[in-house]
C-alpha positions as CSV (number, residue, x, y, z in Angstrom):
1,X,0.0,0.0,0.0
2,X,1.5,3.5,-1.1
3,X,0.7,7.1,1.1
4,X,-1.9,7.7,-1.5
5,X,-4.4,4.7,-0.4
6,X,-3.4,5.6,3.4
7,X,-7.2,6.7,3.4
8,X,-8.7,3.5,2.7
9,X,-10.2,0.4,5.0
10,X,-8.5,-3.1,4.0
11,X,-12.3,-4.0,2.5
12,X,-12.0,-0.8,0.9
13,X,-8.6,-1.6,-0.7
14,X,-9.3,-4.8,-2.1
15,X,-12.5,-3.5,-3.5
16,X,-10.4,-0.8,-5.1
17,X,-8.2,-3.6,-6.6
18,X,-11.2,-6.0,-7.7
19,X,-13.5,-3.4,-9.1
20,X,-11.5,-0.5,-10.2
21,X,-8.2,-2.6,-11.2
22,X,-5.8,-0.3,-8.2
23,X,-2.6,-1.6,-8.3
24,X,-0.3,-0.4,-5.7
25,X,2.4,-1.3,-7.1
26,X,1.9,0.4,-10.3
27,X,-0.5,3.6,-8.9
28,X,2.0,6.2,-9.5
29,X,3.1,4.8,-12.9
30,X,-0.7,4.9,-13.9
31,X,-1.0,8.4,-12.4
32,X,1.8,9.5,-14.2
33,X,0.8,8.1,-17.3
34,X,-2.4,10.3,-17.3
35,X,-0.4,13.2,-16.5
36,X,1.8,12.7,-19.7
37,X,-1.2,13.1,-21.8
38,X,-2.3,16.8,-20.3
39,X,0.1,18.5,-23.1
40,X,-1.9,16.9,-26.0
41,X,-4.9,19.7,-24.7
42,X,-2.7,22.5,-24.7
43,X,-6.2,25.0,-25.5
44,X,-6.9,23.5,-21.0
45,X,-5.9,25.0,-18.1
46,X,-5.1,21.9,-16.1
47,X,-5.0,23.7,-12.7
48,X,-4.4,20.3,-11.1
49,X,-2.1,17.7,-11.6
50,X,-1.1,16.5,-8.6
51,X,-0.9,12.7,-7.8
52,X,-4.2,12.9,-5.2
53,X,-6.1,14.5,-7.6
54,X,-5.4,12.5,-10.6
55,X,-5.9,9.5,-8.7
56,X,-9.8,10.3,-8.0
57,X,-10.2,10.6,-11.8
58,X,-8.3,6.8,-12.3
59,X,-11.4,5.4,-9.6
60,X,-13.7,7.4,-11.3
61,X,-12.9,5.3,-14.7
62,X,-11.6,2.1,-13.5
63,X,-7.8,2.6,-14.1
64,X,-8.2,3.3,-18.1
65,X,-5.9,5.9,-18.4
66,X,-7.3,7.2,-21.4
67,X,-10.6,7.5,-20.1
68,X,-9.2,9.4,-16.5
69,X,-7.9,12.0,-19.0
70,X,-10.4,12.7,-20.9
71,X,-12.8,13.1,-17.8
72,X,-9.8,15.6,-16.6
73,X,-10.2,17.4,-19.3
74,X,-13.8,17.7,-19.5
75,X,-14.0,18.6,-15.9
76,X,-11.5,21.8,-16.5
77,X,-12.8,22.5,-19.9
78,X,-16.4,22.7,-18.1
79,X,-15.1,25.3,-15.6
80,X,-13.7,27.3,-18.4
81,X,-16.7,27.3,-20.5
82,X,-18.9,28.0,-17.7
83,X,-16.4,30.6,-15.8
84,X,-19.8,32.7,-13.8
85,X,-20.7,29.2,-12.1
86,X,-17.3,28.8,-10.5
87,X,-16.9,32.9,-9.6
88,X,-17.2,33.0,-5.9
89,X,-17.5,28.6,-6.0
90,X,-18.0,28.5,-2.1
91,X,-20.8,27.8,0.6
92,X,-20.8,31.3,1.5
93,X,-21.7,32.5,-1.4
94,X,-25.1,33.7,-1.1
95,X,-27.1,31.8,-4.0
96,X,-25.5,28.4,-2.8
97,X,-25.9,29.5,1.1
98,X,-29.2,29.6,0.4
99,X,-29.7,26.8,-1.7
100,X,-28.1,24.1,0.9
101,X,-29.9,25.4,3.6
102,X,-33.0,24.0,1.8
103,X,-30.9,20.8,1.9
104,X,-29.8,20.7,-2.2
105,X,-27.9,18.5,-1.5
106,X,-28.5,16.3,1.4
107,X,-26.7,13.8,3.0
108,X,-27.5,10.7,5.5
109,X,-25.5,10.2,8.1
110,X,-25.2,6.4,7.4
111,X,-23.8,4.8,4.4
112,X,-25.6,2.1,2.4
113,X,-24.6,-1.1,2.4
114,X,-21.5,-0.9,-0.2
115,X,-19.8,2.2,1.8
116,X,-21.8,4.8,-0.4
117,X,-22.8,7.9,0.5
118,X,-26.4,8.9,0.2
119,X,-27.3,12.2,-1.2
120,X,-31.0,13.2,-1.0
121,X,-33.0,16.1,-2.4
122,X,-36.1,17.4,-1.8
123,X,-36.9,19.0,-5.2
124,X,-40.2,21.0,-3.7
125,X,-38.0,22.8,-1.1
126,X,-36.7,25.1,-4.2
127,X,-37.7,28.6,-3.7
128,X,-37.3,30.3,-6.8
129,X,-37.6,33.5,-5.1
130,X,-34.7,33.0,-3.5
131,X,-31.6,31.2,-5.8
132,X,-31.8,29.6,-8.9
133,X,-31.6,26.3,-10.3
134,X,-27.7,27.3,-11.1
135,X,-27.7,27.7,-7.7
136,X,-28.7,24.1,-7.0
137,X,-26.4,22.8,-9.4
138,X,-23.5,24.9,-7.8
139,X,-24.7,23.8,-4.6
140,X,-24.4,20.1,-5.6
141,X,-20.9,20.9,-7.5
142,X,-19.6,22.4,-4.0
143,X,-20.9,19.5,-2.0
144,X,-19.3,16.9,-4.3
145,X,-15.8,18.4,-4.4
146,X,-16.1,18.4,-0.4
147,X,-17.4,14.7,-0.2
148,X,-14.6,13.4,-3.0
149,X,-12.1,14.1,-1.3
150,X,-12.8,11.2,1.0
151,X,-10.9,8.3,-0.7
152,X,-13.3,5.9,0.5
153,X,-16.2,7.3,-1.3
154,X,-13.5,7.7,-4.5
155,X,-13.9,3.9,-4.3
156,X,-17.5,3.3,-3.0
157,X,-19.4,6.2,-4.5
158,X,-22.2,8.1,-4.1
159,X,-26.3,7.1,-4.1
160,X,-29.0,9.8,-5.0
161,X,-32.2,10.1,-4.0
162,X,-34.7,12.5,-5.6
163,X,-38.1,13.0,-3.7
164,X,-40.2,14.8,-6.2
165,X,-43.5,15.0,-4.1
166,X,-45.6,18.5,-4.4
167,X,-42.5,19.4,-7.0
168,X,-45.6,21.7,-9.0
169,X,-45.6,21.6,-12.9
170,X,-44.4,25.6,-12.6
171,X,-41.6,24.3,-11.2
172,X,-40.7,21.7,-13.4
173,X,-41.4,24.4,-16.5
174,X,-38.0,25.5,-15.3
175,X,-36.0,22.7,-16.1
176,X,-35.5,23.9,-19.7
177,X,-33.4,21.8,-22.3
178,X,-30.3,24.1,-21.5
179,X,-30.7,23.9,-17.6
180,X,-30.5,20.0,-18.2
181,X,-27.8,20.1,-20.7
182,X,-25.8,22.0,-18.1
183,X,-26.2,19.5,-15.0
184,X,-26.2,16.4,-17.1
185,X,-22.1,17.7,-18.7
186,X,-21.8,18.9,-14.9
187,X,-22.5,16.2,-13.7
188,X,-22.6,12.7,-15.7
189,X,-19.7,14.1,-17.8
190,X,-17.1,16.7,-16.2
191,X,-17.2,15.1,-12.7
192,X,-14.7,12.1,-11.1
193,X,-17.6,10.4,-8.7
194,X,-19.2,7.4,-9.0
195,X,-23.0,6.8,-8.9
196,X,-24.1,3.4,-7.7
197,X,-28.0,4.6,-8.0
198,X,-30.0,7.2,-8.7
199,X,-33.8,6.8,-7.1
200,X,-37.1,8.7,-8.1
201,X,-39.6,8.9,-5.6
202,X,-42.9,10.6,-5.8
203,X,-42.7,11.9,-9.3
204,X,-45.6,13.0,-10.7
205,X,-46.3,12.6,-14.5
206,X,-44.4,15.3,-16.1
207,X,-41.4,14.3,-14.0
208,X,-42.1,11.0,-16.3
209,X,-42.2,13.2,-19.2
210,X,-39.1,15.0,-18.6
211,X,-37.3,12.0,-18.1
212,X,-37.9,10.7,-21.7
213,X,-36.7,13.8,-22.8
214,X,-33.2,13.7,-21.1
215,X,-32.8,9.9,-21.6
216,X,-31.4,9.4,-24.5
217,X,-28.8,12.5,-23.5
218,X,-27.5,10.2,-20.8
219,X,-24.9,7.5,-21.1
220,X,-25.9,3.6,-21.0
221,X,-24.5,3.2,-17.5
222,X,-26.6,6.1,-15.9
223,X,-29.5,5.2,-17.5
224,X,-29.3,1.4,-15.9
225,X,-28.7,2.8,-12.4
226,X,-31.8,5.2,-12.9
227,X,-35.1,4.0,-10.7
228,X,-38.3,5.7,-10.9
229,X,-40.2,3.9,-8.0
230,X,-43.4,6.5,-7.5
231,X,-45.0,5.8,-4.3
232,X,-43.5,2.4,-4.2
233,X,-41.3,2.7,-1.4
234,X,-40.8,-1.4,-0.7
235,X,-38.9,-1.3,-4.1
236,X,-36.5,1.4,-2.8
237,X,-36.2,-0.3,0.6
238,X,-35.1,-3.5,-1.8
239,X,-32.1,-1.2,-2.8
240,X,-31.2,0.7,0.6
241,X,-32.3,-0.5,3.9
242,X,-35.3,1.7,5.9
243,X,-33.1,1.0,8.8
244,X,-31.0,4.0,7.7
245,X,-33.4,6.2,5.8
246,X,-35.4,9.0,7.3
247,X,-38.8,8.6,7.6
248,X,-40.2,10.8,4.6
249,X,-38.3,7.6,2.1
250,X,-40.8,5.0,4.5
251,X,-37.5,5.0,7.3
252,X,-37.2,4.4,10.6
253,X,-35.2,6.6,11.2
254,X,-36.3,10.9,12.2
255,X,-37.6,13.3,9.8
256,X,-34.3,14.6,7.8
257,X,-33.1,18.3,9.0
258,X,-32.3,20.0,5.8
259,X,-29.8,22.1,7.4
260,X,-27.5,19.1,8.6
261,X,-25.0,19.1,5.1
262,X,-24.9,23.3,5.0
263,X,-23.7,23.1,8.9
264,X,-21.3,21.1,8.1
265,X,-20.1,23.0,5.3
266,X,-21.0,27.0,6.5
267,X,-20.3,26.1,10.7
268,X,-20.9,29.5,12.2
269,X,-21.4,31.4,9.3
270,X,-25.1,29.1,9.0
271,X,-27.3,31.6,10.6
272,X,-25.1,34.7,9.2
273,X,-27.7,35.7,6.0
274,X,-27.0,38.5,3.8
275,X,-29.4,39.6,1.2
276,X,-29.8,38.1,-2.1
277,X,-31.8,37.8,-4.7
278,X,-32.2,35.2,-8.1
279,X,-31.1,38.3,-10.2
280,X,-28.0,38.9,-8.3
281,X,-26.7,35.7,-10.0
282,X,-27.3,34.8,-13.9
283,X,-25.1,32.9,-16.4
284,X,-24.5,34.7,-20.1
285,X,-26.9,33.9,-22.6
286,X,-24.3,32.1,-24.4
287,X,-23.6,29.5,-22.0
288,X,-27.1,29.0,-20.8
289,X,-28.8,29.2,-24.0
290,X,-27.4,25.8,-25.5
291,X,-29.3,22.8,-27.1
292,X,-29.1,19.8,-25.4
293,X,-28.1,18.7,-28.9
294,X,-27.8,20.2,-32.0
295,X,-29.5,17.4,-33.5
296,X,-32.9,17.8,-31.5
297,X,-34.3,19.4,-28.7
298,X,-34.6,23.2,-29.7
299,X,-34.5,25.6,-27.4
300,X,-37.5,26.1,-25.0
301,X,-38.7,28.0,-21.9
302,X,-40.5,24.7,-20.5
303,X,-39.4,21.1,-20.6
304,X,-42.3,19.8,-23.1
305,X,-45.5,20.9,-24.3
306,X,-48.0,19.7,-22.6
307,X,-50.4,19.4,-25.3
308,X,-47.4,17.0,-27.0
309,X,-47.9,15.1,-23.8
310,X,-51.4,14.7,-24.3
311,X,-50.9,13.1,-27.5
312,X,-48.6,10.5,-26.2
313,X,-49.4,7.1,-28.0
314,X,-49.8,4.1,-26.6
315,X,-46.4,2.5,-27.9
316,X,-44.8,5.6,-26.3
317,X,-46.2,4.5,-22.9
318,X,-45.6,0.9,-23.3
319,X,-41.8,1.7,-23.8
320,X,-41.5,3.4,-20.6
321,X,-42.9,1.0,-18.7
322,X,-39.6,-1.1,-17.6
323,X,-38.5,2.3,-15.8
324,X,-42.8,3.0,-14.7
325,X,-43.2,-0.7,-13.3
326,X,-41.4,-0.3,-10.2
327,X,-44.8,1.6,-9.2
């Protein structure tokens, strides 16, 4: 074992070397070897290159060097092309303050039973009064660089859960095609963590509709570890145990306190609120005003008509109904 996996539990180790082929004897060759490749993108500012920091990006990817590189390079090339969402990149910054104190995101004090960390969101808690979805994205961002730099969730990972109950359809409206396309690169793309699950609970039918929408924009491995139980909770329970859930995913455990992740992050400065408001933040047109792709989905202020909706056939439903039959 070399300084650089001094972090990790003996379980944890030999899960690093089964799953993500870790070889200590070879780490810093395979670090190094990813680091030889940063002066083919001369056009990225690699502000890190450092063995700890490379490593998280091997994990991320398995140990395919050319795979860590590129999701270097996309998670620097994401900060450059999106430079307002990483000006003032820290839980005091008002719009993020506010938008973990809502608990975006949250996170259980236990792990699940493969060492992962469970994040939760309560996607009705968003006041748009108050910060934007950016803001909730930034928020997210923040959390994640704080949580990676545990090595044992480098190796073990992250679980979501999304509770989507009285999430209104004015509120979904806001999740345009270029809000999604900015948290999916963010996110699926540009970011060395690895999701073991992502669970929908709750979601009403647009949330349905806006899922077929991004779909096919995600890659085959998300879209396996995607569930969208509804109001079944017994299938989540199947997945994570209610003995270490909250009682608003069918726990046993309390009611989640939304502020427990911003404490941890903001300490005394919690309870210190300035003013702020959703225009004291906003992203250039040109960065938020993207397609999803530039071979469909044009740009729109809501997520989908919902006369298209409407008009759903029945062979559209019937396709949907692996991910629907978890209800």
């Amino acid at each position: 074992m070399t300084h650089l996996q001094a972090g990790l539990s003996p379980e944890t180790l030999e899960k690093a070397r089964l799953e993500l082929n870790e070889n200590p004897d070879t780490l810093h060759q395979d670090i190094q070897e990813v680091r030889d490749m940063v002066i083919t993108r001369p056009d990225i500012g690699f502000l890190r290159t450092d063995d700890a920091f490379i490593l998280r990006f091997l994990r991320a990817r398995k140990f395919h060097h050319f795979e860590a590189f590129r999701l270097l390079a996309q998670y620097f090339e994401y900060r450059q092309q999106n430079l307002d969402m990483f000006k003032s990149f820290k839980a005091t910054d008002p719009g993020i303050k506010q938008a973990l104190k809502d608990g975006f995101p949250g996170g259980l004090a236990n792990l699940d039973h493969y060492g992962r960390k469970i994040l939760v969101l309560f996607a009705a808690n968003w006041d748009q009064s108050r910060y934007t979805l950016v803001d909730i994205l930034r928020a997210i961002l923040l959390s994640l660089e704080a949580m990676i730099e545990d090595p044992e969730l480098q190796v073990n990972g992250f679980v979501l859960i999304i509770d989507w109950s009285n999430f209104t359809f004015k509120q979904a409206s806001k999740l345009t095609p270029s809000m999604l396309r900015l948290a999916i690169e963010g996110l699926q793309d540009s970011f060395p963590a690895r999701f073991g699950g992502i669970h929908f609970v709750n979601q009403p039918w647009y949330i349905h509709a806006l899922y077929t929408v991004i779909r096919p924009f995600l890659k085959e491995k998300t879209r396996k570890r995607i569930f969208l139980h509804g109001n079944n909770l017994n299938s989540l329970h199947q997945l994570i145990h209610p003995e270490i859930l909250p009682s608003e995913f069918g726990g046993m455990l309390p009611p989640y306190d939304m502020g427990t992740w911003a404490r941890t992050l903001l300490d005394h400065e919690y309870d210190d609120d300035g003013e702020y408001s959703v225009d004291s933040y906003s992203m250039p047109v040109k960065e938020v005003e993207k397609e999803l792709s530039p071979k469909s989905m044009k740009r729109s202020q809501s997520v989908v008509d919902p006369t298209v909706l409407k008009r759903m056939d029945k062979t559209e439903e019937e396709n949907m109904q692996p991910l629907l039959s978890l209800d």
